[in-house]
C-alpha positions as CSV (number, residue, x, y, z in Angstrom):
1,X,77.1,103.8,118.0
2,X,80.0,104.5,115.6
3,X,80.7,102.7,112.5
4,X,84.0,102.7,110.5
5,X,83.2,103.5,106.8
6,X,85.8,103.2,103.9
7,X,85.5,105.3,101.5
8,X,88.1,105.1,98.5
9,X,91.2,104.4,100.8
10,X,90.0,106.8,103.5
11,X,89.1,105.5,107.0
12,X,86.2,107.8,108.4
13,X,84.6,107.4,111.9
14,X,80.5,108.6,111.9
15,X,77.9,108.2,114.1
16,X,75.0,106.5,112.4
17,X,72.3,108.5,114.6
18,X,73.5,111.3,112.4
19,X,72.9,110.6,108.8
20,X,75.0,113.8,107.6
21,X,78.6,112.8,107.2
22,X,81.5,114.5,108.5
23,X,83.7,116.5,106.4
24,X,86.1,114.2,106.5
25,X,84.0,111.4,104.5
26,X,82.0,114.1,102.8
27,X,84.2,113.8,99.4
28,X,83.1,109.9,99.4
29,X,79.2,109.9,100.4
30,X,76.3,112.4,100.6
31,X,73.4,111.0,102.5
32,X,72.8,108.1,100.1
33,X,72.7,109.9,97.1
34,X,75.2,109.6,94.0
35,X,78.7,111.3,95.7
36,X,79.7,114.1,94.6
37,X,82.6,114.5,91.1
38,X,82.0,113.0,87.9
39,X,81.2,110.2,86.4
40,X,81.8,107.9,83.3
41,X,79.6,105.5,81.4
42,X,81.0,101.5,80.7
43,X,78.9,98.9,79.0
44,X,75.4,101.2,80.2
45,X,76.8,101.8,83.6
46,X,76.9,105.6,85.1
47,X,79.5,105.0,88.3
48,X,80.9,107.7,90.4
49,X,84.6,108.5,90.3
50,X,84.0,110.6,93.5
51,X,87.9,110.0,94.9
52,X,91.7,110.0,93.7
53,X,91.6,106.7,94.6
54,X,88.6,105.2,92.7
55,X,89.4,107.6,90.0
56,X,91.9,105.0,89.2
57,X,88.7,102.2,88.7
58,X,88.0,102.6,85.0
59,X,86.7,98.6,84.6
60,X,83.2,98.6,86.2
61,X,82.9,95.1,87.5
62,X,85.8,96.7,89.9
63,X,84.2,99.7,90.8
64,X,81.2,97.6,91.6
65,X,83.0,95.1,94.3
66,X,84.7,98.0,95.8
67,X,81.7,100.2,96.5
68,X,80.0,96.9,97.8
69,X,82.9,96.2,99.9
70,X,83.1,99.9,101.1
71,X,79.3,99.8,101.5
72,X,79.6,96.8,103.8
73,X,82.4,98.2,105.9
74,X,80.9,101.1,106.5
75,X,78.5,99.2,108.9
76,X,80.6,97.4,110.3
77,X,80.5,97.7,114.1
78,X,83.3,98.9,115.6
79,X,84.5,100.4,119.2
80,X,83.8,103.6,120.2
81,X,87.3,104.9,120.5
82,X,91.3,103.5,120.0
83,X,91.5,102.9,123.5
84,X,88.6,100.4,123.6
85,X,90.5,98.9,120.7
86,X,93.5,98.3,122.2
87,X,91.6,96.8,125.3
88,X,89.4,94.6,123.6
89,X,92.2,93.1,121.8
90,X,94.5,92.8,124.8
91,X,91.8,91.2,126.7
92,X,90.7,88.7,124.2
93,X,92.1,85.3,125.3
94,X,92.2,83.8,121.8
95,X,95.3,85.4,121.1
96,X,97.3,84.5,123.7
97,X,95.9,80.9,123.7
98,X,96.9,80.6,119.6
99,X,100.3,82.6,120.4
100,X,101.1,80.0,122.7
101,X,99.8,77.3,121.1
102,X,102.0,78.1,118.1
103,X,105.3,79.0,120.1
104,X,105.2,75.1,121.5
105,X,104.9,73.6,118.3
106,X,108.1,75.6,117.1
107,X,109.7,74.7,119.8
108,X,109.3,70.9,118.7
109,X,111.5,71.1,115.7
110,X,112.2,72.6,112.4
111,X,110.4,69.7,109.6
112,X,107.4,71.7,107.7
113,X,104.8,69.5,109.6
114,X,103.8,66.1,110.2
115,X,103.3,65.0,106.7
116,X,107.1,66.0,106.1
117,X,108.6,64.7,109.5
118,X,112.0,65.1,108.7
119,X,112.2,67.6,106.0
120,X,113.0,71.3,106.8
121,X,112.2,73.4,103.5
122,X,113.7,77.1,103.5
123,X,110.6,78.8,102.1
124,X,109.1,77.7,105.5
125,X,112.0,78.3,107.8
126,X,111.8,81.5,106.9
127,X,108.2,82.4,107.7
128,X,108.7,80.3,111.3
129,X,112.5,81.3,112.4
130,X,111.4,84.1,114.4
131,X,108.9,82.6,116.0
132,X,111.6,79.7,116.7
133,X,113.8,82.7,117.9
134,X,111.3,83.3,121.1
135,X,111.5,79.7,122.5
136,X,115.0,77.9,121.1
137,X,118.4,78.9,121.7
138,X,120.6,80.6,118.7
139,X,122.7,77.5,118.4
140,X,119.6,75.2,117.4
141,X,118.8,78.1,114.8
142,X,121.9,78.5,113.0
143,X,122.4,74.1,113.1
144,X,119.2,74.6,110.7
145,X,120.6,77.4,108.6
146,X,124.1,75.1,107.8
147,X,122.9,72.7,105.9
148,X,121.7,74.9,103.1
149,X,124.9,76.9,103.3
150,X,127.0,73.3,103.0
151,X,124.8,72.2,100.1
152,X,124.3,75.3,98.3
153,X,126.0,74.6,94.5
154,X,128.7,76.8,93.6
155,X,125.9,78.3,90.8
156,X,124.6,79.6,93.8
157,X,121.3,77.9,93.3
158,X,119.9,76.9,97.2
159,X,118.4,73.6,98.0
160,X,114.3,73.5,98.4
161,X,114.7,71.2,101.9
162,X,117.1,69.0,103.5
163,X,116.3,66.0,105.1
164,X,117.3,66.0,108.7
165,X,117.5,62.2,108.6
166,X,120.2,62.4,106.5
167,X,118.6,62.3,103.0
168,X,119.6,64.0,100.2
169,X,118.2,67.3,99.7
170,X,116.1,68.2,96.7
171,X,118.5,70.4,94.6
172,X,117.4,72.4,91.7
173,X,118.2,69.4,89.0
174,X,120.5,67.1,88.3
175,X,121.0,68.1,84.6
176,X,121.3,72.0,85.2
177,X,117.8,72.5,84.5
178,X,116.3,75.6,86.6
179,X,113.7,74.5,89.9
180,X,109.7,75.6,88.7
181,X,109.8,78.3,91.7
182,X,112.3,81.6,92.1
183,X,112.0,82.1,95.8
184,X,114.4,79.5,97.5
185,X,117.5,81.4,96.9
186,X,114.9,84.7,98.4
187,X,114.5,82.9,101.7
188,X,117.9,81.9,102.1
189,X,118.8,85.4,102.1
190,X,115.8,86.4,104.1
191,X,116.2,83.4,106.9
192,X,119.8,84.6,107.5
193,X,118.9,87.8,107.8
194,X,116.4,87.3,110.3
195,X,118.4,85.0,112.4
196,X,121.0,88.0,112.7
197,X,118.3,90.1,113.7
198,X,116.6,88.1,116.4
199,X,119.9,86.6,118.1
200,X,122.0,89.4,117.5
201,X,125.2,87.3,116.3
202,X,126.8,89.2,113.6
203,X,130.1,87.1,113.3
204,X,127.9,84.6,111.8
205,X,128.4,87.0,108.8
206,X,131.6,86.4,108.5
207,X,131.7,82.9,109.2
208,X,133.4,80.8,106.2
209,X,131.4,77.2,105.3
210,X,133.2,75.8,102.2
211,X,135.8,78.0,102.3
212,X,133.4,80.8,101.8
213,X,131.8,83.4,104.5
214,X,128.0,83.5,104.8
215,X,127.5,87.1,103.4
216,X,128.7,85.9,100.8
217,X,126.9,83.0,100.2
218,X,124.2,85.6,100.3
219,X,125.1,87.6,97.7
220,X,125.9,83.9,95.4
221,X,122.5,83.5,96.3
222,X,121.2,86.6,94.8
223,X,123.3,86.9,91.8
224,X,122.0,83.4,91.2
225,X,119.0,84.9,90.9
226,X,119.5,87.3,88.6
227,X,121.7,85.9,86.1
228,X,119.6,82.4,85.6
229,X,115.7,83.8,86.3
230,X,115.7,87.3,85.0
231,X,114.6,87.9,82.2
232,X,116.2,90.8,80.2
233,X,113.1,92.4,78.8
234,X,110.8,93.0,81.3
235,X,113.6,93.4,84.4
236,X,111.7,90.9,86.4
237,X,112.3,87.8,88.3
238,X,110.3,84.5,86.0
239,X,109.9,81.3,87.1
240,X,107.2,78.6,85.6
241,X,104.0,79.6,85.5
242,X,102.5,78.4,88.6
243,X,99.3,80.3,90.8
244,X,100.5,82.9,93.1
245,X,103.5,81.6,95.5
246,X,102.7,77.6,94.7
247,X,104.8,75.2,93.6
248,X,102.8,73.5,90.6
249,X,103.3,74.1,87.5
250,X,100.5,74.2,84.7
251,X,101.9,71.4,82.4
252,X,102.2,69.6,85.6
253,X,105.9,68.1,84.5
254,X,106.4,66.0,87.7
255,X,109.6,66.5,87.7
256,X,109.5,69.7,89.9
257,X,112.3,71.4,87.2
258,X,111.8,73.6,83.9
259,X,111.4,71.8,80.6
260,X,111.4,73.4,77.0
261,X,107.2,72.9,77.7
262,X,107.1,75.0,80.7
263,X,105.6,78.3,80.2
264,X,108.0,81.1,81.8
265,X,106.1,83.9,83.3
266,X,107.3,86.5,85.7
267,X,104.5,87.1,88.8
268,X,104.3,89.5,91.7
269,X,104.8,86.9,94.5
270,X,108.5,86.2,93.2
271,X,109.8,89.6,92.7
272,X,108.7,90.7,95.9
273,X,110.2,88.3,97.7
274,X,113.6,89.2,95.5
275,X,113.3,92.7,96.8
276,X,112.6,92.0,100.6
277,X,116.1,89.8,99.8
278,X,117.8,93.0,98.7
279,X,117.2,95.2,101.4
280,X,118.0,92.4,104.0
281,X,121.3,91.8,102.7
282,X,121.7,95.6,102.0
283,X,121.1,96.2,105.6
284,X,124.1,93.4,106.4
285,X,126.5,94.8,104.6
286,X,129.4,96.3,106.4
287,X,129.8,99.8,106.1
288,X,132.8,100.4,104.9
289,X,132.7,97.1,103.3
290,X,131.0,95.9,100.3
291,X,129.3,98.6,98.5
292,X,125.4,98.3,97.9
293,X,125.3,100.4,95.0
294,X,125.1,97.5,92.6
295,X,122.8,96.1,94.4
296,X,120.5,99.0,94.7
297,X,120.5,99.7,91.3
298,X,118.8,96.4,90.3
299,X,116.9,96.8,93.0
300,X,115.6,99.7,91.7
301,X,115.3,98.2,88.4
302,X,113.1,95.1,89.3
303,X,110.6,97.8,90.9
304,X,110.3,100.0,87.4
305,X,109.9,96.6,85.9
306,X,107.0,95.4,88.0
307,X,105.5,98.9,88.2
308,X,105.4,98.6,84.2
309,X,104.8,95.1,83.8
310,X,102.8,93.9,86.6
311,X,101.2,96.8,88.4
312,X,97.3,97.5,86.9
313,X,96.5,100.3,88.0
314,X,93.0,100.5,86.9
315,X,92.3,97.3,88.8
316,X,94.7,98.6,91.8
317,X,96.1,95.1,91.8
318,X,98.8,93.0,90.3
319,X,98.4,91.2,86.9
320,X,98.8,87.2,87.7
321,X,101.6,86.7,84.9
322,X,103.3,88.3,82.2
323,X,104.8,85.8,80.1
324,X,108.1,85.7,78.2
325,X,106.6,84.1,75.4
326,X,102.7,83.4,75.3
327,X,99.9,82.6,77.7
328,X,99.1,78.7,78.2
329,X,95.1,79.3,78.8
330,X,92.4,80.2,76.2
331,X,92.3,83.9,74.8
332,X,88.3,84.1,76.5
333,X,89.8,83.8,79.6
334,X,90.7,87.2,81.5
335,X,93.2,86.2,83.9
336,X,93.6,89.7,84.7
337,X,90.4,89.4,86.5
338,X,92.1,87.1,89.5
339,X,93.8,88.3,92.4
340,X,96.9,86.6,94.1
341,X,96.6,87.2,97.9
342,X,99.3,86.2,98.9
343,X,101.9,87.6,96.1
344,X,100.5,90.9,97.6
345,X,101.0,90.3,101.3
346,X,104.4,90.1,100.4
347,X,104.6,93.0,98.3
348,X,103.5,95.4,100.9
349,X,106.4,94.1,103.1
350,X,108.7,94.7,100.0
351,X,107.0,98.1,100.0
352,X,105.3,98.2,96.5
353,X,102.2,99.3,97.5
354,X,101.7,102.8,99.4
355,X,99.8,103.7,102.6
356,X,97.3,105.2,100.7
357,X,97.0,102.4,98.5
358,X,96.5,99.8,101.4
359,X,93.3,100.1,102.2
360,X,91.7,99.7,98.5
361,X,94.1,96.7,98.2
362,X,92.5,95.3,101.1
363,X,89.0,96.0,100.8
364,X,89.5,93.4,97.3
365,X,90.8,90.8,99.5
366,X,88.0,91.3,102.1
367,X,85.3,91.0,99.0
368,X,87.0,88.0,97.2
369,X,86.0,86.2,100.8
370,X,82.4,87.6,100.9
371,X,82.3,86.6,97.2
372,X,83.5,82.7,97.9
373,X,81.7,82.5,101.3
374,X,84.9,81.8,102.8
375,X,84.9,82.1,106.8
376,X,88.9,84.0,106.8
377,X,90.4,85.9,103.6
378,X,92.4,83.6,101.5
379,X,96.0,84.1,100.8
380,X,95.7,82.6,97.9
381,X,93.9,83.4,94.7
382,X,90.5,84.1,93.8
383,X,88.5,83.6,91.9
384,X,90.0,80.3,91.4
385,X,91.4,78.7,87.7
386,X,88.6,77.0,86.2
387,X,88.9,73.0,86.4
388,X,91.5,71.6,83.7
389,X,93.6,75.3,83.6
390,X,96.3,73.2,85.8
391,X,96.6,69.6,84.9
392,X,96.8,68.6,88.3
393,X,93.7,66.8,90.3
394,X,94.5,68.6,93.3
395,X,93.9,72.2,91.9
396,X,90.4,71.9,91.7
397,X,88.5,75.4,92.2
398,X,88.9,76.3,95.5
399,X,91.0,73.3,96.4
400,X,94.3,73.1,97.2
401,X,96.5,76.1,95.8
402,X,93.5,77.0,94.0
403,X,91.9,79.5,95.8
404,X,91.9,77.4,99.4
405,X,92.2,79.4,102.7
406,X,96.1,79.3,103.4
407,X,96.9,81.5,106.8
408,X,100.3,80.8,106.1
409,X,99.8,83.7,103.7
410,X,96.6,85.3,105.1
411,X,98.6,85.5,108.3
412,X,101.1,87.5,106.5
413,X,98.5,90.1,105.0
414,X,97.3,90.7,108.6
415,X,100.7,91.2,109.9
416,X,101.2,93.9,107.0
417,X,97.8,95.7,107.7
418,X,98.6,96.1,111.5
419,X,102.2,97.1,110.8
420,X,100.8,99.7,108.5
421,X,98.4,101.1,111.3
422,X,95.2,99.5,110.1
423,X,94.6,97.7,113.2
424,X,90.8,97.0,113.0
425,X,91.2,95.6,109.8
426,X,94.1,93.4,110.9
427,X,91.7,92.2,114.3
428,X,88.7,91.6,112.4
429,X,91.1,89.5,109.5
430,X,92.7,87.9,112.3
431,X,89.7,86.7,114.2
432,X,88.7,84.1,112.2
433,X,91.9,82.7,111.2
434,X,92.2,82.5,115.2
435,X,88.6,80.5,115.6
436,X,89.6,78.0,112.9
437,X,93.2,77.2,114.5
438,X,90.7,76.8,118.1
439,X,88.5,74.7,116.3
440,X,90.8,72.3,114.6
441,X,92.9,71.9,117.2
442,X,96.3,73.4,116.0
443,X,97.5,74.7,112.7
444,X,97.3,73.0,109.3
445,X,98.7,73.6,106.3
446,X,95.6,75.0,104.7
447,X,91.8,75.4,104.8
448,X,88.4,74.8,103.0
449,X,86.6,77.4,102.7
450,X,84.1,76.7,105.7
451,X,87.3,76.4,107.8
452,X,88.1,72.4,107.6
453,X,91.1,71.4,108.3
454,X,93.2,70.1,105.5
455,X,97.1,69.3,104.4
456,X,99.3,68.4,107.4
457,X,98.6,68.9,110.7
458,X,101.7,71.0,112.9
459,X,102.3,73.2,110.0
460,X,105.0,75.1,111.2
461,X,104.7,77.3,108.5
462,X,101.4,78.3,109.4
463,X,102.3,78.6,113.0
464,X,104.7,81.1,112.4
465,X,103.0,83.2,110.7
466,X,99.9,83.2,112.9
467,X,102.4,84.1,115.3
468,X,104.0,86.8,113.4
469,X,100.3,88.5,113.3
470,X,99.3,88.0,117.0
471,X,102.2,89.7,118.0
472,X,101.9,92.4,115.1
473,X,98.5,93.4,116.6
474,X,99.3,92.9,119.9
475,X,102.3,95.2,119.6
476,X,100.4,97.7,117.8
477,X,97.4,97.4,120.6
478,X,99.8,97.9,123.4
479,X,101.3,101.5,121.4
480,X,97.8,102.7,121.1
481,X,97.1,102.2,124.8
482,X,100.0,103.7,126.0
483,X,100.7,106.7,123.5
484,X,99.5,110.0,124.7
485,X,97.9,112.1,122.1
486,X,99.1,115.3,122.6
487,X,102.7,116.9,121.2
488,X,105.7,115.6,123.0
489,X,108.6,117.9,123.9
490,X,112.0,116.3,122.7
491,X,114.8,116.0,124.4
492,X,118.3,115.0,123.4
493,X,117.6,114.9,120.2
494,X,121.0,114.2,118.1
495,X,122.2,116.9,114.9
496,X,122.7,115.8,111.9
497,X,120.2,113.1,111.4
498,X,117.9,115.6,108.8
499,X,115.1,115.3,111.4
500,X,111.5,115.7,109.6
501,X,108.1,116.1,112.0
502,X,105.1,114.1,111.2
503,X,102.0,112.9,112.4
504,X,101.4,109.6,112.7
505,X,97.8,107.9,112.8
506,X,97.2,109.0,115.9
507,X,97.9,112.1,115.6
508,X,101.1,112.6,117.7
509,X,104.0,114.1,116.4
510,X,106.9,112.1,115.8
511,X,110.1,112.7,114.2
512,X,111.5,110.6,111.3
513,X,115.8,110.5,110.4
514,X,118.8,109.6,108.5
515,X,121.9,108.0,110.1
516,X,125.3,110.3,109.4
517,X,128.2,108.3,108.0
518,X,130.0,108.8,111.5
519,X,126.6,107.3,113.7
520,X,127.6,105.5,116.6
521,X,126.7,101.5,116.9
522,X,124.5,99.7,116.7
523,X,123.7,102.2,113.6
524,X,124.5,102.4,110.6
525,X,125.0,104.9,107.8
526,X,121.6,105.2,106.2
527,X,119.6,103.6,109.1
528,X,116.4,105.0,109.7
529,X,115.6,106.0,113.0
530,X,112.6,107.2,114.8
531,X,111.6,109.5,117.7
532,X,107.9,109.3,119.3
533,X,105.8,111.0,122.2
534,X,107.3,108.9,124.9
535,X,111.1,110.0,124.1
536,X,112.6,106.6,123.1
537,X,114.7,106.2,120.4
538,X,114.2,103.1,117.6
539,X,116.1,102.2,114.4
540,X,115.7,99.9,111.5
541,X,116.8,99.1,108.1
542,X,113.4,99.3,105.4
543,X,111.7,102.2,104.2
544,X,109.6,104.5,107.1
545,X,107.1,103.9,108.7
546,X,108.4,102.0,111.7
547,X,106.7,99.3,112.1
548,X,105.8,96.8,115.9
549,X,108.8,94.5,114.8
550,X,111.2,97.6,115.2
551,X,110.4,98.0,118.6
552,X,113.2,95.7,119.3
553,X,115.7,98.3,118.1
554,X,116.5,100.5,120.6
555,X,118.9,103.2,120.7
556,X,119.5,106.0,123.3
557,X,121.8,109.0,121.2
């Protein structure tokens, strides 16, 4: 009977017949006794700091929930090999039944759900326009993208929703003042780029609404952005202080804009959703158009500033705030303790966290649900604010944004984890997320922590990114099945692309390269592009690995 067991951010397979570990988990545990390396004394505790990775633990109330957590998952039960993986996840029915359930409620319409019938917000377009991509035509998609291209303000600032009964949107103000969030503008440019990617119609880049063509009402967008939320001294993106990716503030102002009480802050959920903006529109740039290097530049920028400012690396997590002028909560209270799910689902997709970071990062999330006794992980924050922190009823501990379950978000952390190759982890994340949508009968807009329904019912936002996951692990399931494992030999394989070998996972070989200036279409100069055992050829536009959502990309040199 094997058993996966994590040990500091490595994933080792043993049998548990044989108490002696292999070498490969040997650095991590010896037979029960204190692992090998040294040690350091907090507050009268000895812990080990057996690993590279836990070395980084120096708070011991950390290095206590991850050895529990990594205790616990080392006996957890697991198949006896990646092939049974891939078939047991292939044949459970769940996943098709949720799949589909979710693809016919985005083929309904574009409103967030049934508590906002006729509003379609952007920040939940773009979690659900792919999805929409599989089951409505292009034209449908792009009549949904217009109206926040028609009503975004010459500032650049992007409407939160329109009203598709004909109501005025919700702009940012109407006396200048700046909206309490910092991602609408984020999702614009993310939405657009997605619809480009799924229906393949580039002259919508070029397409002028108000005299103006839509890659650049991108970049308005994004300048927007940074000229009205950064702030100078820490490089980052701020916005009011609200918890994780919500949308209430803590004064609770009402009137959904920054007021000279708001509390500025700059979080993790924010800036990463700035970033992923960046590289979309990056990618959409013509080539021998526009040139990115102002752009990369403050991309680059924004990630030494949240690697400085946000980034604990004792805790291996992100700090909730840092604030441009003082914290709003009581100096006895540690908000460095809390963790914001969902602010770092998005970061991995932005890329801030590494491979070997991953699975630490996860192993929190996974004890912050054993912790609260919640049936799925969160995609929220936990532990919760204590009562009175927000002055809003609704935020409650665990209630509402407050630490709630949210697979709009927890549905996004699953899709990262299989894109990333940790495919148990993703299946058993996804499992009960998958139950609870089964159970309720369709997808709401969040959770209790026993799995009650809650919010509004025909969340698309939720459905979309249920969907997004399902097909991540799917995807990834189907890849394991099919690749063999031995070395591959090559053929056709283009000069000039600064081909580099590595092993992936599995342990094929597969090559990794750089596009020339002069690469054919659909490339472009600077696309990645990919070579594995079975001899097909992939691109895409984000930093290696590639990931199930490339597999779209094809490309024969």
């Amino acid at each position: 009977e094997i058993s996966a067991c994590l040990v500091g951010s490595e994933m080792c397979i043993r049998d548990r017949r044989d108490r002696t570990p292999p070498s490969a988990c040997a650095a991590g545990t010896s037979n029960g006794d204190e692992p090998p390396g040294s040690a350091f004394e907090k507050d009268g505790f000895k812990l080990p700091e057996h690993s590279q990775t836990m070395s980084i633990y120096r708070t011991w109330r950390w290095q206590i929930r991850l050895l529990v957590t990594a205790f616990l998952l080392c006996w957890l039960p697991v198949v006896a090999s990646s092939e049974t993986l891939s078939e047991r996840i292939l044949e459970d029915p769940r996943l098709n039944i949720v799949a589909d359930r979710a693809r016919a409620l985005l083929q309904t319409g574009f409103a967030a759900g049934e508590a906002y019938p006729s509003q379609v917000f952007i920040r939940d377009y773009n979690t659900f326009l792919l999805g929409s991509c599989e089951v409505l035509p292009a034209g449908d998609l792009r009549a949904h993208l217009l109206p926040f291209l028609l009503m975004q303000e010459q500032s650049g600032r992007v409407p939160t929703y329109y009203d598709e009964r004909g109501g005025a949107p919700l702009r940012t103000s109407q006396n200048g003042a700046r909206l309490i969030t910092a991602d609408n503008e984020s999702s614009f440019v993310q939405a657009i780029s997605k619809y480009v990617a799924c229906t393949h119609d580039e002259s919508f880049l070029q397409e002028r609404v108000n005299r103006v063509s839509v890659l650049d009402h991108m970049s308005a967008a994004l300048k927007y952005l940074e000229h009205s939320a950064m702030d100078r001294r820490y490089g980052l993106i701020t916005a009011a202080t609200v918890i994780d990716w919500g949308d209430v503030d803590q004064e609770m102002s009402g009137s959904g804009t920054v007021t000279t009480a708001t509390n500025i802050s700059a979080a993790i959920y924010p800036n990463a959703m700035f970033i992923i903006a960046l590289n979309d529109y990056m990618a959409l740039l013509p080539r021998s158009g526009v040139n990115a290097q102002y752009w990369l530049n403050l991309r680059n920028r924004l990630k030494r500033g949240i690697a400085h400012y946000l980034w604990d690396a004792r805790r291996m997590k992100f700090k909730p705030h840092a604030y441009v002028t003082v914290s709003p909560f009581p100096q006895s209270f540690d908000e460095n303790e809390l963790l914001f799910e969902g602010g770092t689902a998005v970061a991995i997709e932005a890329g801030l966290i590494s491979n070997a970071e991953l699975p630490a990062v996860d192993a929190q999330i996974l004890e912050a649900q054993k912790s609260s006794n919640a049936l799925a992980i969160a995609g929220s924050v936990y532990p919760p604010y204590p009562a009175g922190f927000y002055n809003n009823g609704m935020l409650c501990p665990f209630c509402y944004q407050n630490g709630a379950l949210w697979p709009w978000f927890g549905g996004r952390m699953i899709k990262q984890l299989s894109d990333h190759g940790l495919l148990l982890q993703a299946y058993s994340e996804l499992s009960p997320i998958l139950d609870m949508v089964i159970s309720g009968q369709g997808f709401f807009e969040y959770y209790t922590l026993a799995g009650e329904p809650r919010g509004s019912a025909d969340y698309r936002g939720t459905a979309g990114a249920v969907l997004s996951a399902i097909e991540s692990v799917q995807n990834q399931a189907r890849a394991l099945r099919t690749l063999p494992a031995a070395p591959f030999s090559y053929v056709n394989l283009p000069p000039e692309y600064n081909w580099h070998v590595e092993r992936d996972r599995y342990g094929n070989v597969v090559l990794y390269g750089v596009a020339p200036a002069d690469a054919p279409p659909p490339l472009r100069a600077g696309d990645h592009v990919y070579v594995g055992p079975d001899s097909n050829f992939f691109f895409f536009r984000h930093p290696p690995p590639i990931t199930s959502t490339d597999l779209i990309n094809r490309w024969s040199p």
